[in-house]
C-alpha positions in Angstrom: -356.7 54.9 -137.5 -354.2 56.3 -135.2 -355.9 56.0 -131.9 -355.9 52.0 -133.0 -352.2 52.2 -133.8 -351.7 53.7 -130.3 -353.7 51.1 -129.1 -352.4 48.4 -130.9 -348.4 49.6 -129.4 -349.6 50.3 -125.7 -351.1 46.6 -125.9 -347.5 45.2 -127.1 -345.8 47.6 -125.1 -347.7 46.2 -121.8 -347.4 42.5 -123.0 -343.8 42.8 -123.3 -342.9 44.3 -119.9 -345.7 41.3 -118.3 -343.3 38.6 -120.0 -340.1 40.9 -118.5 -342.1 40.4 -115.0 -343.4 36.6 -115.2 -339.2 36.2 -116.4 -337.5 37.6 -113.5 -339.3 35.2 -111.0 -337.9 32.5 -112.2 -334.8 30.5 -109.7 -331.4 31.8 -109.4 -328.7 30.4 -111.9 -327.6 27.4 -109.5 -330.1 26.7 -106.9 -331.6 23.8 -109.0 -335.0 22.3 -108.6 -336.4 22.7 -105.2 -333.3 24.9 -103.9 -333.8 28.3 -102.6 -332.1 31.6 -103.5 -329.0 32.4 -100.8 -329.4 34.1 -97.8 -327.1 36.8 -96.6 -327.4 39.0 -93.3 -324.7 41.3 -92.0 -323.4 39.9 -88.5 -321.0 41.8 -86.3 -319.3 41.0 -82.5 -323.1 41.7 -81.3 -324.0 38.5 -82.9 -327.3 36.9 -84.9 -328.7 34.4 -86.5 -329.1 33.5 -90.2 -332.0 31.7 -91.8 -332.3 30.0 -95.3 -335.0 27.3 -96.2 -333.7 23.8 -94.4 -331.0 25.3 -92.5 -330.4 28.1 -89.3 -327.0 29.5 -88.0 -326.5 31.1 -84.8 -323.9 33.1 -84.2 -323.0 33.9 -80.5 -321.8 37.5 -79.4 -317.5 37.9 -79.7 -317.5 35.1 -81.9 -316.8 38.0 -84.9 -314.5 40.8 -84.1 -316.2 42.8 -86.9 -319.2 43.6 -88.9 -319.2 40.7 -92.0 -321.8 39.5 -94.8 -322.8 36.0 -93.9 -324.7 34.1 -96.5 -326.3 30.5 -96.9 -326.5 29.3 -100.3 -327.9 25.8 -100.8 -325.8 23.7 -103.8 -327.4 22.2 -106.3 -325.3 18.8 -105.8 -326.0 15.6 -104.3 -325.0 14.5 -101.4 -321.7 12.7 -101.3 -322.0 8.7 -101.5 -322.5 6.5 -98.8 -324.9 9.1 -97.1 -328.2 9.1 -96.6 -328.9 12.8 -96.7 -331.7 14.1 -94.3 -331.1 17.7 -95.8 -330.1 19.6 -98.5 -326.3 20.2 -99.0 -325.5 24.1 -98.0 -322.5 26.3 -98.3 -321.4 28.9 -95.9 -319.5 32.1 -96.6 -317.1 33.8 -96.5 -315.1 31.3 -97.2 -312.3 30.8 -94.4 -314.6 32.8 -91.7 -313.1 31.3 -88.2 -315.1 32.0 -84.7 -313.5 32.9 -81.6 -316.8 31.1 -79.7 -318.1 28.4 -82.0 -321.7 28.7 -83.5 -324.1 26.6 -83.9 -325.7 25.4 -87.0 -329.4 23.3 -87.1 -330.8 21.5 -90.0 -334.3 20.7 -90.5 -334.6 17.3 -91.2 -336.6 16.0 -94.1 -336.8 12.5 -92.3 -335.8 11.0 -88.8 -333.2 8.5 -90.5 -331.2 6.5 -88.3 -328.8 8.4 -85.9 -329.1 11.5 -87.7 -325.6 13.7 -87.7 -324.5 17.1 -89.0 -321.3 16.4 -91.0 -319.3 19.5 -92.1 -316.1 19.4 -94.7 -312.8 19.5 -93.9 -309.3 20.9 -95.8 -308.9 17.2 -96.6 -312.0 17.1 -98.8 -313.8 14.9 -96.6 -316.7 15.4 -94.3 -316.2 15.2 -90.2 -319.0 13.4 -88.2 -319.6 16.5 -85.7 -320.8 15.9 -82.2 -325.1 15.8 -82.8 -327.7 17.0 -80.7 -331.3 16.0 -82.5 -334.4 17.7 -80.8 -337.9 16.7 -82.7 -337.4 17.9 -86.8 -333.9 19.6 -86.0 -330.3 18.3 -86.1 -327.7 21.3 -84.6 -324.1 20.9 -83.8 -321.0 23.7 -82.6 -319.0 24.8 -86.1 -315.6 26.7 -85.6 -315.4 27.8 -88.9 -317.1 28.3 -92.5 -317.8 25.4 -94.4 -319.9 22.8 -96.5 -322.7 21.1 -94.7 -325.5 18.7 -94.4 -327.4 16.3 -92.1 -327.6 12.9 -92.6 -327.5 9.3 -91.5 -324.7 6.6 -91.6 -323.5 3.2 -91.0 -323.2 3.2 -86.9 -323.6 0.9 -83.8 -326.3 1.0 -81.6 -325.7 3.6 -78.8 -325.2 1.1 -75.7 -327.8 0.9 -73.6 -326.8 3.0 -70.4 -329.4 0.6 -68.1 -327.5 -2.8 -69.4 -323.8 -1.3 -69.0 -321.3 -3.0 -66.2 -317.9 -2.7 -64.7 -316.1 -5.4 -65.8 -312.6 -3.5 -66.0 -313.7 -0.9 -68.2 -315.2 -3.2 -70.7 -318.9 -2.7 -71.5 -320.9 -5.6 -71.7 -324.9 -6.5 -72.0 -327.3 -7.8 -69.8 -326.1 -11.3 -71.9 -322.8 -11.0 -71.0 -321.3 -10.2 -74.5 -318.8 -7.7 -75.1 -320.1 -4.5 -76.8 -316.7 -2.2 -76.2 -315.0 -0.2 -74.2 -313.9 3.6 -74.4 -311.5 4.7 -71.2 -309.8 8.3 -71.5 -307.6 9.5 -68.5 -308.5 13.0 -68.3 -306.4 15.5 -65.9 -304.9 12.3 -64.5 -308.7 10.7 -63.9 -309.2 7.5 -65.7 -312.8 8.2 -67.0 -315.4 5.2 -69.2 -317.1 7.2 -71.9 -318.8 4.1 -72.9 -322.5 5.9 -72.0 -324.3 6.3 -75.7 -321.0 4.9 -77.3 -321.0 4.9 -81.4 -318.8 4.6 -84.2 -319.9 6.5 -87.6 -317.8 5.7 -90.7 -317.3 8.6 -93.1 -315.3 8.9 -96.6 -312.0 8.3 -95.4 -312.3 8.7 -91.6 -313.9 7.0 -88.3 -315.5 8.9 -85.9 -315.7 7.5 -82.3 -317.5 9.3 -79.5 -319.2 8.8 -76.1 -320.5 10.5 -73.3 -319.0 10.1 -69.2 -322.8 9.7 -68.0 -325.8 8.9 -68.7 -327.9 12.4 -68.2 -328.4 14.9 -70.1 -325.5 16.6 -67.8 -322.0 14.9 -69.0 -319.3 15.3 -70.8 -318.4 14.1 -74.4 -315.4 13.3 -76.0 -315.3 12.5 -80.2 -312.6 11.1 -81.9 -312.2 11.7 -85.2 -309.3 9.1 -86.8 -307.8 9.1 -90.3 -306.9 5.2 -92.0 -303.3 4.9 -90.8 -301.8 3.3 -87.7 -300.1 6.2 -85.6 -301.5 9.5 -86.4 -301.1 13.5 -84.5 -303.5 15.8 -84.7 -303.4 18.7 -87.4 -304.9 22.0 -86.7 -308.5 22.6 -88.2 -308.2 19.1 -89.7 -308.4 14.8 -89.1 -307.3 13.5 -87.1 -309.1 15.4 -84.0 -310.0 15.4 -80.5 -313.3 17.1 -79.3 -314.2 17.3 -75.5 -317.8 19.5 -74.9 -319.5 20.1 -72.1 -323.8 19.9 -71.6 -325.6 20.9 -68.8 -329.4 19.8 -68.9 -328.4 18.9 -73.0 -327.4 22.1 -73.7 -323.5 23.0 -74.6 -321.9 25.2 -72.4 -318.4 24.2 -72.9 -315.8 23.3 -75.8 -312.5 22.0 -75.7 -310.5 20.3 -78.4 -306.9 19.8 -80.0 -307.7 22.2 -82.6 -307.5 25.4 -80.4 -304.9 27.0 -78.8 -302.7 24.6 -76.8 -304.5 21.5 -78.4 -302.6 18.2 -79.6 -302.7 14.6 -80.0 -300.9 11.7 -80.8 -303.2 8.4 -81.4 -302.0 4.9 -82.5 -304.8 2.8 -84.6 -304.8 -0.8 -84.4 -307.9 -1.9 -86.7 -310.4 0.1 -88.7 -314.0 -1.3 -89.1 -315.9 -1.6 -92.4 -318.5 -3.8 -92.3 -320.8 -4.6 -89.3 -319.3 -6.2 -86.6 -316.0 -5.1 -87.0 -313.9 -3.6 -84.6 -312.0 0.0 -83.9 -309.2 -0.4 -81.7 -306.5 2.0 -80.7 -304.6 3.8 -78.1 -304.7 7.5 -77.0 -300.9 8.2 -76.2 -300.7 11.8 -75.0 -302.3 15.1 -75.8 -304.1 18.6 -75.2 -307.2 19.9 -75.3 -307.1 24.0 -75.4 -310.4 26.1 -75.0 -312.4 27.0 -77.5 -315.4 28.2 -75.6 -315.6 28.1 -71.9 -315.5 30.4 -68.5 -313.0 32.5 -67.9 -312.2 30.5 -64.5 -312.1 27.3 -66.4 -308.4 25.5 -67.5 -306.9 26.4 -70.5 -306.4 23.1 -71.5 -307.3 19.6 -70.7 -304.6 17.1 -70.6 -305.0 13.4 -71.9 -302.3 11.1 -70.4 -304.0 7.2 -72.1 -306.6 5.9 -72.7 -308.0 3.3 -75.2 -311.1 2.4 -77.3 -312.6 -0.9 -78.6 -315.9 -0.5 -79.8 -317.7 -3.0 -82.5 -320.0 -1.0 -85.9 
């Protein structure tokens, strides 16, 4: 009777602790359905790289003066309206982290979508269109700081056919003879068409221009992000903005932009586009580009005397 009674207890006993197991395999409190738990990794001024399902950042060496907990935690939510989201939505912490070198961050895409571009949340609440590099499954752009971020498409233009553009006094025009745009930036006192894979993405509450000074994968690219009002300056770490990178062979090897040291812009926006076919126009008066990442024998800054963009969604 009492070797049953231990039996009987032992069998309980073990039942109990299998259902304490099968329990505490079930998701974190906040992933949601198909999210994954966070991923942290200690990162110091040697540098590293972070990997969570869907998502991997790099981190270059100096770009963190000092040993510091990164983590990658996707969010449950969906992705903001008017996006066609290509990945899940992640958040990266600690919140406020800044780099001295920018990393990069790379999303796997679920899809190819159309123009597929990393967008990344600013102080306003809104999302920036950053400057995109896709490669097969991945999308991967430079970050300066901590942040929310996703991949996804949006409304754009096509990117202008490099083999069809013309001089016409800076305007781009097709092999028909219809005008497409035009994007001139005097840079250092060189007037310069950035018209090459020209394209206009509309976010929440902003319009991102951006093109490239040649066609190869060896150019120069300058982005534009603009806020909805007519004359605007550029705010630190915020819209609107002016980013000027550097690839050689594809690959970034130099950032500039009116959010580092030195940086500043002041912009005047004639129209805004919202529906296909509409137009961005608008005026670069004066500004700045400091360095965020370049060598040491480079310029500090960049100056921007004019320059002026008309380019159709």
């Amino acid at each position: 009777m009492k070797l049953r009674l231990v039996s009987t207890v032992l069998f309980v006993g073990l039942a109990l602790i299998a259902c304490s197991s099968s329990s505490s395999t079930s998701s974190p409190a906040g992933t949601g359905p198909g999210q994954t738990a966070p991923a942290t990794q200690t990162i110091g001024s040697a540098g590293g790289t972070v990997t969570a399902s869907g998502v991997t950042l790099t981190i270059p060496a100096g770009a963190l003066s000092s040993d510091t907990a990164i983590s990658i935690t996707p969010n449950a939510a969906a992705i903001p309206n008017g996006y066609a989201g290509l990945s899940s939505l992640f958040e990266f912490q600690p919140t406020g982290t800044k780099f001295a070198t920018p990393a990069t961050i790379a999303f796997t895409l679920a899809s190819a979508g159309t123009n597929p571009t990393v967008y990344w949340s600013n102080d306003t609440g809104t999302y920036d269109a950053l400057d995109t590099s896709v490669t097969g499954t991945s999308a991967s752009a430079s970050i300066q700081h901590f942040s929310t971020g996703f991949a996804a498409s949006r409304t754009t233009i096509d990117k202008l056919d490099a083999g069809k553009i013309t001089d016409d006094g800076g305007t781009t025009t097709t092999d028909a003879g219809a005008a497409v745009g035009s994007f001139n930036v005097t840079v250092d006192g060189v007037a310069t068409s950035f018209a090459n894979n020209a394209k206009v993405t509309l976010g929440v509450s902003t319009t991102t221009i951006q093109g490239d000074d040649d066609p190869s994968a060896t150019h120069w690219t300058i982005q534009i992000i603009l806020t909805n009002t007519p004359q605007q300056s550029c705010v630190l770490n915020g819209v609107p903005m002016v980013n000027y990178t550097h690839y050689t062979s594809g690959t970034i090897d130099k950032v500039y932009g009116s959010k580092f040291t030195g940086g500043s812009c002041t912009l005047m926006v004639s129209s805004y586009p919202a529906n296909p076919g509409d137009l961005v126009t608008g005026t670069i008066l004066t500004g700045a580009l400091g360095k965020g990442n370049a060598p040491v024998s480079d310029p500090a800054t960049h100056a921007l005397s004019s320059g002026s963009f008309n380019l159709t969604l």
